[in-house]
N, C-alpha and C positions, 0 to 999 in steps of 0.2 A: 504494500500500500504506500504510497507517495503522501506524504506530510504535506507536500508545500500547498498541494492542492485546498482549497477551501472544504470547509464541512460538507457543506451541502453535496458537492463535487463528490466526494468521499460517502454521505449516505445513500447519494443516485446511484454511481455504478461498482460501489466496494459492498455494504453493508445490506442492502435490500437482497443482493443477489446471496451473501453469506447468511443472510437471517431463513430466506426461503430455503436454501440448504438443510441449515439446521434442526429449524421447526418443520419440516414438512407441509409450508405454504406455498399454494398457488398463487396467490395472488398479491400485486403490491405494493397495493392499497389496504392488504390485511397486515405489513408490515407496520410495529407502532412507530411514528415519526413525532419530535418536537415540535409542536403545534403553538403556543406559547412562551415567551420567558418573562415572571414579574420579576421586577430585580426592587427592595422596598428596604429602605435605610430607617429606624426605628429612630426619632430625633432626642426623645428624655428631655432634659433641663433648656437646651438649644431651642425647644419648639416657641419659649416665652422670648426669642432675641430675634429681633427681625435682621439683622444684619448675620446672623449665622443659618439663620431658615434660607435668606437668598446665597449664602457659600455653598451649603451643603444642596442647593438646588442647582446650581451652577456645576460642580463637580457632577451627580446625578447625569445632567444635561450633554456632559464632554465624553463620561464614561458609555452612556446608552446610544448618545445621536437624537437624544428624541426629549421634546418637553415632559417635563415629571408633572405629577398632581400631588397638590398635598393630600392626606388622610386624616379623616378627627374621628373625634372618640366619640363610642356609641352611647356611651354611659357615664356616668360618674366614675369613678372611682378614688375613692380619700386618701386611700395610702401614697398615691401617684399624685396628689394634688393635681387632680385631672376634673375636667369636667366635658359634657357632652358638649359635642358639638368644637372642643379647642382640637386646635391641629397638635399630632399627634408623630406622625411619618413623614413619609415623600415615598412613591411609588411612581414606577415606568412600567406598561404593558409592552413587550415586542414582540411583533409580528411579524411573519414572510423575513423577504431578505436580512431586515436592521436582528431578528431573531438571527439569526445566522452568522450574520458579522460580530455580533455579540457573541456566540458559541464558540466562535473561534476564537477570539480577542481571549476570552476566558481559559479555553484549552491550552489555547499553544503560548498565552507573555504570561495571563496573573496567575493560574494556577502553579505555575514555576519558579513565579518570584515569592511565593509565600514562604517564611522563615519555619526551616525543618519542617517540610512538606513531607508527608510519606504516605499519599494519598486520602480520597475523601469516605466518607461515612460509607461506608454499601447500607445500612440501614435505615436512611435517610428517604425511604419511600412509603408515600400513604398508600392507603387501601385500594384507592383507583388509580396508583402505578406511578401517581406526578415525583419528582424528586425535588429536596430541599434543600438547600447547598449554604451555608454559612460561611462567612468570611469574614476576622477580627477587625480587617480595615481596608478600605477605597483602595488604599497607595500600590495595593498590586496593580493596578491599572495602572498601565504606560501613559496613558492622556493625563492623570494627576500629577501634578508638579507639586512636589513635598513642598519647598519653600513658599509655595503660596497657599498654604492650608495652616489655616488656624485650629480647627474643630476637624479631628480624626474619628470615623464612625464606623461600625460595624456593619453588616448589609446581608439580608440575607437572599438566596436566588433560587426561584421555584419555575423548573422544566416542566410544564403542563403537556403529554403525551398524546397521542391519537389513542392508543391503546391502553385499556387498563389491568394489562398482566407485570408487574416489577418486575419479573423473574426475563420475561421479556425485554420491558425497558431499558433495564441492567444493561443487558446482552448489549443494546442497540449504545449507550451512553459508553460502554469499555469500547469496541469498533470505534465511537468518534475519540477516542483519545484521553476516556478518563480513567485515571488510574485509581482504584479503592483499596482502600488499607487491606493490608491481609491477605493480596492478591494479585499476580504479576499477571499483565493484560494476556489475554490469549483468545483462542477461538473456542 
């Protein structure tokens, strides 16, 4: 398989044809494919500064390609000196291609530059097969310029699937280049 190729490149004529292999599918369209990626930075004490809501929206914006939304809370909650209705996040939906360029941006520069990386969770999958991906901070992204970051954030990254078998999506996520703990990539 050639690296240099884009994802996508790599799940049209590498992985659809290996997945039908393996599973015993005809068809492929019954292949699960990345349908989705939200990528949602959780803001805490930041979300009451308006000058850190428009940083941390601004980085969002360089990492994804695409305008963020804020998120507010559905509820009270006292402990969080939260209240309904206050901005809470930042969230990006990607779709088609900006999905794609984002999947790779992710595979092949930030998951690499994470400090003592030794792959990601395998059990990071809900019941309908999406995966969840955590990341302690932005700055593995090459588009982030450390020096101009005041407020470093944790972010986390949810791959929403065609298919809802994990044991599946798995398959298809090792094939695009992700390595999970516990386990050297293979077929």
């Amino acid at each position: 398989m050639d690296k240099s190729l884009p994802l996508k490149e790599i799940y049209k004529t590498v992985v659809v044809k290996e997945f039908k292999e393996k599973f015993g599918v005809k068809n492929d369209l019954a292949v699960p494919a990345p349908v989705k990626i939200i990528v949602n930075i959780g803001l805490g004490k930041e979300s009451k500064d308006k000058n850190k809501l428009e940083e941390v929206k601004a980085i969002l914006r360089q990492i994804t390609g695409q305008e963020p939304k804020f998120t507010r809370a559905k509820k009270n909650i006292a402990e969080f000196q939260l209240r309904q209705g206050d901005i809470n996040g930042i969230k990006v939906t990607l779709r088609k291609q900006r999905m794609w360029d984002f999947l790779d941006r992710l595979v092949k520069l930030a998951l690499p530059r994470v400090k003592d990386f030794r792959g990601v969770n395998p059990d990071a999958f809900d019941k309908d097969g999406n995966y969840t991906l955590g990341l302690v901070e932005y700055l593995v992204f090459p588009e982030v310029d450390p020096a101009k970051v005041d407020t470093v954030k944790g972010m986390s990254i949810v791959i929403v699937f065609s298919g809802h078998n994990p044991e599946h999506n798995k398959y298809v996520l090792e094939r695009l280049g992700f390595i999970f703990k516990g386990k050297t990539n293979g077929k």
